[in-house]
N, CA, C and O atoms as CSV, one atom per row, in Angstrom:
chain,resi,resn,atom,element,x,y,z
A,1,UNK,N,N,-19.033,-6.232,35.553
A,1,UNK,CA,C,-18.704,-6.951,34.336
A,1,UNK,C,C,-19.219,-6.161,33.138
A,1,UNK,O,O,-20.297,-5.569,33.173
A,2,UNK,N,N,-18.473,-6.172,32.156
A,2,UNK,CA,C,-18.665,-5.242,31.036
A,2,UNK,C,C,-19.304,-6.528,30.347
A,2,UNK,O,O,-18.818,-7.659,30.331
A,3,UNK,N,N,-20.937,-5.949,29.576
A,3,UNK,CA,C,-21.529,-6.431,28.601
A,3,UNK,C,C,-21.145,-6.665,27.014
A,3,UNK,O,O,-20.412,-5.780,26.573
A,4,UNK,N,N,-21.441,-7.504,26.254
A,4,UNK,CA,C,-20.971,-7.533,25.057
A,4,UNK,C,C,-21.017,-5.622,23.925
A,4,UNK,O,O,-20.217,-5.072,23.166
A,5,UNK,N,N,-22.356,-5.288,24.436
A,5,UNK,CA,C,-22.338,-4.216,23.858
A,5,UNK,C,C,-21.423,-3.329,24.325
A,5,UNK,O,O,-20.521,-3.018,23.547
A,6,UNK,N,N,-21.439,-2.816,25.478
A,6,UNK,CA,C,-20.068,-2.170,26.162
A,6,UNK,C,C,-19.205,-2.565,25.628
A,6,UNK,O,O,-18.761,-1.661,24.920
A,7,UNK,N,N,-18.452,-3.748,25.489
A,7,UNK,CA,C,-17.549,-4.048,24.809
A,7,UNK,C,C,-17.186,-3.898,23.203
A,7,UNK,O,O,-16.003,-3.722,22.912
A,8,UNK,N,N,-18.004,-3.953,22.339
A,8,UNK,CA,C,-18.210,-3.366,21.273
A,8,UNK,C,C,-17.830,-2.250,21.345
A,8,UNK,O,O,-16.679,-2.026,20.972
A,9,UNK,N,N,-18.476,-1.395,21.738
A,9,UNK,CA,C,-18.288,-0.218,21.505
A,9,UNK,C,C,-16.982,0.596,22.254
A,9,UNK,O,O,-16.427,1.602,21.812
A,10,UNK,N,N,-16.660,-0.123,23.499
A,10,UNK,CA,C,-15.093,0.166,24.192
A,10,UNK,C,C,-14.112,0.169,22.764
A,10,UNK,O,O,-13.218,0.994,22.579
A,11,UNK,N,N,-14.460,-0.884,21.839
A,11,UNK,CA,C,-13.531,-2.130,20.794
A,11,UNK,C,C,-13.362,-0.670,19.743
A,11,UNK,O,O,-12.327,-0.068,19.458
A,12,UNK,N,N,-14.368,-0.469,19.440
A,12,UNK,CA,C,-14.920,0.571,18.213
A,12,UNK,C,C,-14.011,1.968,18.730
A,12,UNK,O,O,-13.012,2.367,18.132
A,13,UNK,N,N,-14.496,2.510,19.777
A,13,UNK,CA,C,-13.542,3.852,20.272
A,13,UNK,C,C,-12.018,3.396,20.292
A,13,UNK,O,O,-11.317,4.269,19.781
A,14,UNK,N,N,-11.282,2.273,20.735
A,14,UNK,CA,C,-10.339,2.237,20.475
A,14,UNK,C,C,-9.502,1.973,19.150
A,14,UNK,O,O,-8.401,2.384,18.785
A,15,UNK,N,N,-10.318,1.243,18.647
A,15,UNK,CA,C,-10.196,1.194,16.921
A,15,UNK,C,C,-9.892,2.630,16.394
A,15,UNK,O,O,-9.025,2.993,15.599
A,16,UNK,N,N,-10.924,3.405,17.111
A,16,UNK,CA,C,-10.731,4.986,15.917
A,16,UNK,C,C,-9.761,5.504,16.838
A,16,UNK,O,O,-9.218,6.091,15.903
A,17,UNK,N,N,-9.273,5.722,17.511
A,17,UNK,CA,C,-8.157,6.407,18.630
A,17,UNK,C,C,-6.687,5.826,17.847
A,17,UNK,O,O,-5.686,6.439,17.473
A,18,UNK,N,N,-7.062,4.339,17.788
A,18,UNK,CA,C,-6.040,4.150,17.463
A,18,UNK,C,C,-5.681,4.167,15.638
A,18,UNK,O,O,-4.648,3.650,15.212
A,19,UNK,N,N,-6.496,4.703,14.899
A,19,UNK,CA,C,-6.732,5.608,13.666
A,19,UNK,C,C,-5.767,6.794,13.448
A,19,UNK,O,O,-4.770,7.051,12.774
A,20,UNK,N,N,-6.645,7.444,14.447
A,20,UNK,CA,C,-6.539,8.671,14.454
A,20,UNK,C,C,-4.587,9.326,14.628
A,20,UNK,O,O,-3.903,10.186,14.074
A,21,UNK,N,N,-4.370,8.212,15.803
A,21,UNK,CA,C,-3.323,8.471,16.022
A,21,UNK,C,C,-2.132,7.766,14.946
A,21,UNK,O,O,-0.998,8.245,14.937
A,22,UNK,N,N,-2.330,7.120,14.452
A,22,UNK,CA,C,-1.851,6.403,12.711
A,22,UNK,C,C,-2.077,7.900,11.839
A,22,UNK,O,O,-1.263,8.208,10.968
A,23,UNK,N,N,-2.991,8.589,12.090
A,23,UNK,CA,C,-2.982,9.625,10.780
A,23,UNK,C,C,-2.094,10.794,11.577
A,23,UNK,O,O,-1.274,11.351,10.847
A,24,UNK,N,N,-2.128,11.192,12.787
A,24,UNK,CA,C,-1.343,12.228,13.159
A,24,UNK,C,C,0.323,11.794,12.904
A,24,UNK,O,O,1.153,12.678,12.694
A,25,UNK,N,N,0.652,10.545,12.941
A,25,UNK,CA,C,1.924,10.122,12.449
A,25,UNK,C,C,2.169,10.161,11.372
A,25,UNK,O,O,3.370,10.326,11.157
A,26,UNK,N,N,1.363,10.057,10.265
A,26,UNK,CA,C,1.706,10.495,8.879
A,26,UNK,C,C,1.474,11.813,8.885
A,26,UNK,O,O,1.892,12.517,7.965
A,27,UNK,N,N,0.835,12.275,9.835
A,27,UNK,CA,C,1.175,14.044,9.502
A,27,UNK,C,C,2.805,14.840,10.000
A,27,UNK,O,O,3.229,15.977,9.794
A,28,UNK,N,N,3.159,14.142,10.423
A,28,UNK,CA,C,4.636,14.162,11.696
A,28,UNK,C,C,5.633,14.291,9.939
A,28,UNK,O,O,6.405,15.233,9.761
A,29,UNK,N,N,5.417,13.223,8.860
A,29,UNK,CA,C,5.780,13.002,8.032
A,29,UNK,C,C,6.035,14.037,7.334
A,29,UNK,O,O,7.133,14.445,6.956
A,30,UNK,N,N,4.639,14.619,7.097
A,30,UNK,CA,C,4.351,16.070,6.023
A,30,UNK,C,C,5.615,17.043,6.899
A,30,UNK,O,O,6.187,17.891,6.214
A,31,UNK,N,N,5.864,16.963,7.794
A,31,UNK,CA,C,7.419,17.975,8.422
A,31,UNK,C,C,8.486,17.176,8.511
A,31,UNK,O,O,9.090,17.684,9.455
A,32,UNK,N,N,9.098,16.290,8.164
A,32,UNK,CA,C,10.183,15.855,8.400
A,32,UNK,C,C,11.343,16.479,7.201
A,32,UNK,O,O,12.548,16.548,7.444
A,33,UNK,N,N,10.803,16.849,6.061
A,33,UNK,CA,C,11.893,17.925,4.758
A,33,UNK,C,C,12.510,18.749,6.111
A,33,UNK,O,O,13.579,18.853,6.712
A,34,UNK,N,N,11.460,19.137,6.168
A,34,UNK,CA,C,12.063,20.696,7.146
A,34,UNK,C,C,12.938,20.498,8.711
A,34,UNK,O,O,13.697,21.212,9.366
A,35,UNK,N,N,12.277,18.933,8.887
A,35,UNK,CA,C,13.732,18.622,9.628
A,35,UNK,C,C,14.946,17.976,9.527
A,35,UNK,O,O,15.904,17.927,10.299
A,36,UNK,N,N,14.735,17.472,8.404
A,36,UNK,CA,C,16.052,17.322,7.206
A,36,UNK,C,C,17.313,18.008,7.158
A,36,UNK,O,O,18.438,17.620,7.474
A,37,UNK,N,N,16.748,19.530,6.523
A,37,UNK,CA,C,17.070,20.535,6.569
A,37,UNK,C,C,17.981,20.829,7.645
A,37,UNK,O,O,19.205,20.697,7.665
A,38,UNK,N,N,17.125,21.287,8.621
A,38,UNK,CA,C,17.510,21.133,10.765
A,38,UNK,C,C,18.774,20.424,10.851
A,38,UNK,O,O,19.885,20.756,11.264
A,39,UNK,N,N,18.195,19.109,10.231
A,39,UNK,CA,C,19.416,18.173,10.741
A,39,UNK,C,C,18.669,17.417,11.988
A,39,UNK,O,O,19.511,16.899,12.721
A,40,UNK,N,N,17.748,17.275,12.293
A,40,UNK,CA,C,16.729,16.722,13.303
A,40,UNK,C,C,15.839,15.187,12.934
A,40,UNK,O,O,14.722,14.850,13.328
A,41,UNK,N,N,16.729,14.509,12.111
A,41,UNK,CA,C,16.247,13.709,11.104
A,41,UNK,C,C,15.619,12.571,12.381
A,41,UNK,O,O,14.590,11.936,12.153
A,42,UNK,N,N,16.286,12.436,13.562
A,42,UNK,CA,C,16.307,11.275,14.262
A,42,UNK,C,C,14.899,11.662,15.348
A,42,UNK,O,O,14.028,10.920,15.802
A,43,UNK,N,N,15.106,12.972,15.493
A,43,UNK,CA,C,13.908,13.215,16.408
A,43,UNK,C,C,12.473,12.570,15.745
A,43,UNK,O,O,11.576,11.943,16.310
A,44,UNK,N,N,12.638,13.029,14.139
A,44,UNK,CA,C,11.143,12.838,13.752
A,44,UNK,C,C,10.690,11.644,13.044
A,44,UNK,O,O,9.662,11.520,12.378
A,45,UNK,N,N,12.045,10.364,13.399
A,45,UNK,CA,C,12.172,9.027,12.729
A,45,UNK,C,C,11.451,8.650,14.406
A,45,UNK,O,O,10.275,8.288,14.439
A,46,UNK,N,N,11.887,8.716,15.125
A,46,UNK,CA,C,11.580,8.289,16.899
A,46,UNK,C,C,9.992,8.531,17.039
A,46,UNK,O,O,9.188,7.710,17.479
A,47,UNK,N,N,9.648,10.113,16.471
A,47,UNK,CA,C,8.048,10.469,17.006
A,47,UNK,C,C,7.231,9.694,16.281
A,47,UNK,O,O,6.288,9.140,16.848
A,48,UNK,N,N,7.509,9.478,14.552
A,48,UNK,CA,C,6.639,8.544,13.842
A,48,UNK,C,C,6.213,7.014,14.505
A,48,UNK,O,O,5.162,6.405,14.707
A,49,UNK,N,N,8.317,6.667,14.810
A,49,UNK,CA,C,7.693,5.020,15.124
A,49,UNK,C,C,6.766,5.067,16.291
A,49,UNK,O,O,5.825,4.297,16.484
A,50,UNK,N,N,7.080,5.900,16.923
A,50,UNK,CA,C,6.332,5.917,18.068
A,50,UNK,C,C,4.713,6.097,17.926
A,50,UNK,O,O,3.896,5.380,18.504
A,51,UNK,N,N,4.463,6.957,17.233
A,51,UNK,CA,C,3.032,6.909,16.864
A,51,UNK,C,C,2.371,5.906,15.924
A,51,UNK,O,O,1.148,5.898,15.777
A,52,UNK,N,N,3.339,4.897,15.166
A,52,UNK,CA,C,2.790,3.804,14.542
A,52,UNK,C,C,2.837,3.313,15.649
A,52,UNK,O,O,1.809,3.688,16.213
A,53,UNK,N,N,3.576,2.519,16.502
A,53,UNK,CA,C,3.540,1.837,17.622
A,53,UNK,C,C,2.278,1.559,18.439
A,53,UNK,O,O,1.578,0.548,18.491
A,54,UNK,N,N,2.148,3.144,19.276
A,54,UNK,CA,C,0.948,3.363,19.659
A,54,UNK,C,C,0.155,2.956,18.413
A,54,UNK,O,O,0.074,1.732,18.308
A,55,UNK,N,N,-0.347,3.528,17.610
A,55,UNK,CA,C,-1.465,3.404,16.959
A,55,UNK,C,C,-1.914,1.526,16.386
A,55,UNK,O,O,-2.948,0.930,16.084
A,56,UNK,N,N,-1.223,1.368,16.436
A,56,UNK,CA,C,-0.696,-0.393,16.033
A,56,UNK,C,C,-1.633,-1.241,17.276
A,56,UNK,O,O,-2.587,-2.011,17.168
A,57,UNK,N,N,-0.643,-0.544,18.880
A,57,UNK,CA,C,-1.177,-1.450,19.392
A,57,UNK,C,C,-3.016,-1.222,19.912
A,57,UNK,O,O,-3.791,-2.076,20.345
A,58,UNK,N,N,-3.224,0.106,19.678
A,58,UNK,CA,C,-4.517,0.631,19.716
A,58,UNK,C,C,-5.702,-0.199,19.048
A,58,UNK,O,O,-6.706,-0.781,19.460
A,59,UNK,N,N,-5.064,0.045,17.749
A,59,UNK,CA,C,-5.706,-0.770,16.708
A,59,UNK,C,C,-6.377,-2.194,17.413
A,59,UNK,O,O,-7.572,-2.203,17.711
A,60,UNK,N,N,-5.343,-3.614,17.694
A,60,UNK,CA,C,-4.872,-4.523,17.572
A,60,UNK,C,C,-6.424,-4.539,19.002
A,60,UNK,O,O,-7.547,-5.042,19.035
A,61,UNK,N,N,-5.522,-3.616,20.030
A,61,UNK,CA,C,-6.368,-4.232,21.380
A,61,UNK,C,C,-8.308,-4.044,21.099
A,61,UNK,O,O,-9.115,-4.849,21.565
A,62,UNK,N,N,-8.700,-2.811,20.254
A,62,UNK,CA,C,-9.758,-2.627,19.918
A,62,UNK,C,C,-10.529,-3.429,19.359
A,62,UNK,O,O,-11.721,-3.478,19.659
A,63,UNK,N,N,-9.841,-4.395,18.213
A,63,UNK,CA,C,-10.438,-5.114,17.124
A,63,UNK,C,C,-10.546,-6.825,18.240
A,63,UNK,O,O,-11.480,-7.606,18.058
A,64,UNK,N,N,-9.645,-7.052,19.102
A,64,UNK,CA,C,-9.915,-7.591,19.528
A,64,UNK,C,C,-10.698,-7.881,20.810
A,64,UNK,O,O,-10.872,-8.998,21.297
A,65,UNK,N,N,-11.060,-6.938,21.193
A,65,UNK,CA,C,-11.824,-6.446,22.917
A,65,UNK,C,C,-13.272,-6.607,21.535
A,65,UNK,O,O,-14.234,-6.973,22.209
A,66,UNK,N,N,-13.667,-6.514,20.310
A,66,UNK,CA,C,-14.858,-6.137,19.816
A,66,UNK,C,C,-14.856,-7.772,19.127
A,66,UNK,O,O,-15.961,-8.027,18.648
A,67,UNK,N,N,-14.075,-8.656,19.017
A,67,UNK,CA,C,-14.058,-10.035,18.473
A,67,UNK,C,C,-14.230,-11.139,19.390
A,67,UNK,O,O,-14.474,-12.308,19.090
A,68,UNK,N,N,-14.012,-10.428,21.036
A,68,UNK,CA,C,-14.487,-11.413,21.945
A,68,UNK,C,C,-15.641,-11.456,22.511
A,68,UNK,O,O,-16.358,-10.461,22.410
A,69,UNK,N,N,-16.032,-12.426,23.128
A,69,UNK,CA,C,-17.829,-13.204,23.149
A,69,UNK,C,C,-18.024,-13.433,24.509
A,69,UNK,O,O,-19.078,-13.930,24.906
């Protein structure tokens, strides 16, 4: 059985994971001109949602694994 502190801190690492991966999707952003350009517009509309997605549900499960008692 995982302790409250364990759990905290499981809550906390997934919180920033799921950060982290929210900021690598706005970096996906900083290249999408250049796949504009390409003509690759759909590939890098798919990788973003996808990394809000992930990062969303990262977020969500962290804050709540660290709000339960």
């Amino acid at each position: 059985m995982i302790d409250a502190e364990q759990r905290q801190e499981k809550g906390a690492s997934l919180m920033f994971i799921g950060l982290a991966v929210l900021v690598a999707g706005f970096l996906v952003l900083f290249y999408l001109p250049a796949g504009l350009r390409l003509g690759h517009q759909r590939g890098f509309e798919t990788l973003m949602g996808g990394l809000a997605v992930v990062g969303i549900v990262l977020l969500a499960t962290g804050w709540r694994m660290r709000r339960l008692k």
